[in-house]
VOGU-3710 file (C-alpha; in Angstrom, 3 decimals, decimal comma):
1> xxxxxxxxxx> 0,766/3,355/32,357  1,118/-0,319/32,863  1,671/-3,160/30,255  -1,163/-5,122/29,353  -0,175/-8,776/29,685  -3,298/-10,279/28,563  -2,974/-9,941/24,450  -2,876/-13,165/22,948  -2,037/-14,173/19,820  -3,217/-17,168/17,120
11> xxxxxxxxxx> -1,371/-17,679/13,662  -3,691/-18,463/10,913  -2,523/-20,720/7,806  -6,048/-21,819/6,886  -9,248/-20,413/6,781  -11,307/-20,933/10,308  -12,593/-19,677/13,261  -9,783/-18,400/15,591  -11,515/-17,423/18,737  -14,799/-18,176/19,823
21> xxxxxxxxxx> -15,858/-15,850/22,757  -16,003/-12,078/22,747  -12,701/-10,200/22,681  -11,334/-7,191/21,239  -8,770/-7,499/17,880  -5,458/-5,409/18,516  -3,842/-5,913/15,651  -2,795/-7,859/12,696  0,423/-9,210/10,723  -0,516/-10,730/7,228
31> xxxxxxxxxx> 1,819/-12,118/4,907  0,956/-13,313/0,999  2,973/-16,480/-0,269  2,591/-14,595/-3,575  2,959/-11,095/-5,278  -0,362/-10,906/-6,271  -4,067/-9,843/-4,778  -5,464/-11,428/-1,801  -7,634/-10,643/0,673  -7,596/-11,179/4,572
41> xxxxxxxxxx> -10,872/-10,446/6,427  -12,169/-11,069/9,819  -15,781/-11,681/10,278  -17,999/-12,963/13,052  -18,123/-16,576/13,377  -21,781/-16,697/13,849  -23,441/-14,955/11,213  -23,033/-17,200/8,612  -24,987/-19,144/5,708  -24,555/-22,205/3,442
51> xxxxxxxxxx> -25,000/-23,111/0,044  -23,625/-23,529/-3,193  -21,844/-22,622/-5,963  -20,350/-23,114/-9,575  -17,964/-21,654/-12,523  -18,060/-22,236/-15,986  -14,671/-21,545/-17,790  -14,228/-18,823/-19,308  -16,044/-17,133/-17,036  -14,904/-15,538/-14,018
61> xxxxxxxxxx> -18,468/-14,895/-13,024  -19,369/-17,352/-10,104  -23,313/-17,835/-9,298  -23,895/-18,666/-5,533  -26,958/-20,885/-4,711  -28,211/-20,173/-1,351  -31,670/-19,976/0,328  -32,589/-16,341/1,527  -29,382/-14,893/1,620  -30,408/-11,898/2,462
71> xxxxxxxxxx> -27,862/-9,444/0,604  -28,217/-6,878/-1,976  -25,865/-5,816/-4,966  -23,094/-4,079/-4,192  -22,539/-5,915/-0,261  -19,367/-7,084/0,677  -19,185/-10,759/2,069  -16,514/-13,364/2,554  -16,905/-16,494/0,806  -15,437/-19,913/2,272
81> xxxxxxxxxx> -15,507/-22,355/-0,499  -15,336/-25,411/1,279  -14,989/-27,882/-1,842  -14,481/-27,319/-5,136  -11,320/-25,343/-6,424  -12,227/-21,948/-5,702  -10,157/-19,558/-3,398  -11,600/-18,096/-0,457  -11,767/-14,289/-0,425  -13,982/-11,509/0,400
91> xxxxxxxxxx> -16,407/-10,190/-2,977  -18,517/-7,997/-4,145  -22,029/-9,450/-4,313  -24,181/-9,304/-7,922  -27,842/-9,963/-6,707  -30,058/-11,982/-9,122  -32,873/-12,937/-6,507  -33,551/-14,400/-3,127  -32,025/-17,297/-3,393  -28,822/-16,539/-5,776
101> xxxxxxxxxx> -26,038/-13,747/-6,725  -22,660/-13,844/-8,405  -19,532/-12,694/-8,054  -16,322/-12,218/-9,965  -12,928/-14,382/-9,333  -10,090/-13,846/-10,951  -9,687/-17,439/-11,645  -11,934/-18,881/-14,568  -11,304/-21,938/-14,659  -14,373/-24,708/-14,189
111> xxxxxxxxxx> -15,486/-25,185/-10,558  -18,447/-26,351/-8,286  -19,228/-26,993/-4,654  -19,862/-25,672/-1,334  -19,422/-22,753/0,053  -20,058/-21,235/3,183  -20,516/-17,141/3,178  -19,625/-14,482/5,805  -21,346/-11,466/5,685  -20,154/-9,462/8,806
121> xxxxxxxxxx> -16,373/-8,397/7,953  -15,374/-6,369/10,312  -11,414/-5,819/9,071  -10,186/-6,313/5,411  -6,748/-6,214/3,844  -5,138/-6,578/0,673  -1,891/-7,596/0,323  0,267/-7,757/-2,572  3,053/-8,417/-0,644  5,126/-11,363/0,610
131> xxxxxxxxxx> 6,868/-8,960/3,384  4,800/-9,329/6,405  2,264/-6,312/6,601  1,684/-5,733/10,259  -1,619/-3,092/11,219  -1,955/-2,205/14,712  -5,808/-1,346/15,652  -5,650/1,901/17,591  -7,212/2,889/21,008  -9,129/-0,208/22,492
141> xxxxxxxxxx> -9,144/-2,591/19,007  -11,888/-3,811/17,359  -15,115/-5,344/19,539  -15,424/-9,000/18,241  -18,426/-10,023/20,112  -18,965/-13,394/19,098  -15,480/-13,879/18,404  -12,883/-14,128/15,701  -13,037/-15,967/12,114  -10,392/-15,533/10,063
151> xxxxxxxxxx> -10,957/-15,403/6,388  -7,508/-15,991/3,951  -7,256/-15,742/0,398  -5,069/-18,287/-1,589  -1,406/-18,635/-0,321  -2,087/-15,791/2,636  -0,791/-16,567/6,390  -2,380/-14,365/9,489  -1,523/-13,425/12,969  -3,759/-11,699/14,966
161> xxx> -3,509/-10,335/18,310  -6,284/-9,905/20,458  -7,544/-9,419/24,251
//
């Protein structure tokens, strides 16, 4: 068996899209900047949707405004919140019609903007962690067809492998 010389890698420290032609994801190293949840998905950069959003404290409940989104309660999607003070993370959707659901964030503070939402993940982590958790993807990785967007929750830090 020879060694394959044609894994790459990209280190993430911000939400965005990493690689933007078909590949295959080999593994993963995430690391948390804090002991507490956070997420770390990877999603396809093309299947995506705009809109937005707002929190009223004391709620954690956060209502997402966007047109025909398409999902139903109980999917899982990856929200980039683009403005605003919200932290990116993946979330369990609440539907309320076609053009709105909620979800819950741990933060409750008052918030509104933008947000941009991901609803192909095809890897998620938690970490709790600030030791680096590494995951290697076995046999031939994960197919990213249209490529690689990396989703981080507040204070998390990524490196993916893939080729």
């Amino acid at each position: 068996m020879t060694m394959q010389y044609d894994v790459k890698q990209y280190h993430a420290k911000a939400t965005g899209t990493a690689v933007n032609f078909e590949t295959r994801l080999k593994s993963v190293v995430v690391t948390s900047g804090t002991s507490s949840a956070r997420t770390f998905s990877i999603c396809d950069p093309t299947v995506n949707k705009s809109g937005t959003y707002s929190r009223t404290s004391p709620s954690g409940v956060t209502t997402i405004t966007m047109t025909a989104h398409g999902l139903e309660t109980g999917d899982r999607v990856f929200l980039d919140f683009t403005s605003g003070t919200a932290i990116d993370a993946a979330f369990d959707v609440t539907k309320l019609d076609a053009n709105s659901f909620t979800v819950t964030t741990v933060a409750t503070t008052t918030t509104s903007g933008n947000v941009t939402m991901y609803p192909t993940i095809l890897l998620e982590l938690d970490t709790y962690s600030t030791v680096g958790l590494p995951i290697l993807i076995p046999g031939e990785g994960i197919r990213c067809k249209n490529g690689i967007f990396v989703g981080l929750g507040g204070s998390v830090t990524g490196t993916i492998y893939y080729g």
